[in-house]
N, C-alpha and C positions, 0 to 999 in steps of 0.2 A: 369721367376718368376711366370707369372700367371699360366702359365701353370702345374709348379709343384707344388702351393697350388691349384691347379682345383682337382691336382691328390692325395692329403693329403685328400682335403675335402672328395673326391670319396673313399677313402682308408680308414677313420673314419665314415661314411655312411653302406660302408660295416660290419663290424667289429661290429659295433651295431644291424645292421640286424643279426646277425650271432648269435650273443650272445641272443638276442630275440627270436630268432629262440630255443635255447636251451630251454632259461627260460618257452619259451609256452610250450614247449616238457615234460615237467617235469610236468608242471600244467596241462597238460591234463590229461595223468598219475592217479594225484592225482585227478581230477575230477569223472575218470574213478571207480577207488575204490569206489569214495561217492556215485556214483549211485546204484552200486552192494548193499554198504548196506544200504543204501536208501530203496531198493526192500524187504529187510527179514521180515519188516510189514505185506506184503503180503505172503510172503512165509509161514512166522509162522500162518497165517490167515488159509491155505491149510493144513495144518497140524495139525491145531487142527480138523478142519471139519475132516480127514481123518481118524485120531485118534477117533471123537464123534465115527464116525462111523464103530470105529473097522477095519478100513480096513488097519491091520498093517505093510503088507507086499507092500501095495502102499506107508503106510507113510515112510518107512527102503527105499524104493526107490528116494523117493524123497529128502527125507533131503542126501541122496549120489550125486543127480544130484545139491541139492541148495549149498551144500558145497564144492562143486569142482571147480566152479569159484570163489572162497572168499578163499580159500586157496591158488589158485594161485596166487591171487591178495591180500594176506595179511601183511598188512604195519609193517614191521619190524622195531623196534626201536634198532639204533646202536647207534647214537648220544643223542638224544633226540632232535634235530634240525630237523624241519620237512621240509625244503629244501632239507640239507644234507641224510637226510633219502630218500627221494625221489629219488634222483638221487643216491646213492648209489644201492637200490633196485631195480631202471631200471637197472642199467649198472652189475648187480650180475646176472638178471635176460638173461640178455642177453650174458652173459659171457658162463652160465651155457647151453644156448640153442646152445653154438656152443664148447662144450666139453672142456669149461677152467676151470680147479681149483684156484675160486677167495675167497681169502682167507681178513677177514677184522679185523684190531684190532682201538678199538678206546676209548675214554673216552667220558665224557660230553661234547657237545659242545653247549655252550650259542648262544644265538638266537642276532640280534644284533652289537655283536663286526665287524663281516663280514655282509658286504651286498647280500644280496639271490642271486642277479646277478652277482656278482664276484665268490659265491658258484659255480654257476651254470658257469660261464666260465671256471674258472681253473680244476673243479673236469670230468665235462663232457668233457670236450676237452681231457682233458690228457688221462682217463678212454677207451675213444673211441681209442683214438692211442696205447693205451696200447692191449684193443683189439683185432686189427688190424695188430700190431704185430706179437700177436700170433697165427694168424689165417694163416701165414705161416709156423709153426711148425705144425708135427704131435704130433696128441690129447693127447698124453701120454708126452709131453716136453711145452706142453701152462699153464702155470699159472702167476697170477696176485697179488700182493701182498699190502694193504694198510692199512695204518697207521695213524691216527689224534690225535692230541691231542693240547690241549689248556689250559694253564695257565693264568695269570693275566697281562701279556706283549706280550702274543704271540699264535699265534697259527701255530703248527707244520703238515706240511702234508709230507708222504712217499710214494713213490709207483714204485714199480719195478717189474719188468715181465720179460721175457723169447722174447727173439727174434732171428733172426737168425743172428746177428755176424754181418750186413752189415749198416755202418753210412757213411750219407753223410751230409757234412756240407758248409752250403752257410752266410760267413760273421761270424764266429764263432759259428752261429746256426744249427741247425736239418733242413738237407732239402729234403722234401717229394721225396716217390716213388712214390707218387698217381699218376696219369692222372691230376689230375685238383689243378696242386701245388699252385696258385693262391689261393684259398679256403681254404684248407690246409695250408697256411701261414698266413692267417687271423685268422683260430684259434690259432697257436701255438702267435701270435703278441697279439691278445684277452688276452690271460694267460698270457702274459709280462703286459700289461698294468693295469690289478685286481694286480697285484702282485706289480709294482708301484705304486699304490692309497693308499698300506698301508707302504711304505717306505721297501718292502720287499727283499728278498734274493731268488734267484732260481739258484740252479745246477745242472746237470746231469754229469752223468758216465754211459758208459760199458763198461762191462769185464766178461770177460766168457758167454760171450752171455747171459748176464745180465742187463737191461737198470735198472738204478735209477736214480730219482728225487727227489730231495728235495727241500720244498718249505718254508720259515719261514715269517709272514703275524706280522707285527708289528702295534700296537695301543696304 
């Protein structure tokens, strides 16, 4: 008996590291953007001296060198939820650096009804395995597909992707290819427990070498 709450407590210990682990991942992110335009004070500072001075062909240079890190780093509003933005925008951004077409449909989603850390467990964990998936297809069969939307009772998440055709399941669940399935069971267990906090609903299917999930978040 003690020994198997020693291994609960160890097993909810984890799980919270994990999830912390995300929520900083995302806030650095966002940290990262604030400073870039934090700096355009200065930039537009160079620019007008360069401008006083007529030198217009160093100012056309610069404003291409000061606008290319704020482009890549610019905060797309899909939600209007600046968690859900956040991490939607990493995991697009990272999608897109390893030749996946990630495609996103969404409405408003209110700030509030979900807690940032539950955002940030279910949407990054899934996101990541979805991924991950697809990173065993060739580039022209990887894509990512997702869906949110939020009414007055519920908030609805979808997301299905492309993988190759091979499920294995430990206890009626998903259970990893990784090397380190330990870890990898701690997210997928993460995403069951945000999904219990709001009395919700999670299923998955594939077929045709198509995973879907669907997630329904009650309040």
């Amino acid at each position: 008996m003690y020994i198997e709450k020693k291994n609960e407590i160890h097993l909810v210990n984890s799980q919270n590291n994990l999830i912390e682990k995300n929520y900083q991942e995302m806030f650095l992110l966002y940290q990262k953007r604030e400073r870039v335009f934090h700096d355009m004070k200065n930039h537009l500072a160079v620019l007008s001296m360069l401008i006083a001075e007529r030198d217009l062909d160093r100012a056309e240079s610069y404003i291409g060198k000061v606008t290319e890190p704020i482009l890549k780093l610019e905060h797309k509003k899909y939600t209007g939820n600046r968690i859900v933005d956040i991490i939607l925008a990493d995991k697009i951004e990272k999608a897109e650096n390893n030749d996946i077409d990630f495609m996103v449909k969404t409405g408003i989603i209110s700030e509030g009804r979900i807690q940032d850390i539950d955002w940030c467990s279910i949407l990054s964990n899934l996101l990541d395995n979805a991924i991950e998936a697809c990173l065993k297809l060739k580039e022209s069969e990887r894509w990512i597909k997702i869906n949110i939307n939020q009414n007055e009772c519920a908030t609805i998440i979808n997301i299905s992707n492309t993988f190759d055709g091979k499920i294995q399941r430990d206890n009626g669940w998903l259970k990893s290819s990784k090397n380190n399935e330990y870890m990898h069971g701690l997210g997928i267990k993460s995403v069951q427990n945000s999904v219990e906090k709001y009395n919700g609903i999670l299923e998955y299917r594939a077929e045709m070498k198509i995973f879907k999930i669907n997630i329904s978040l009650f309040y």
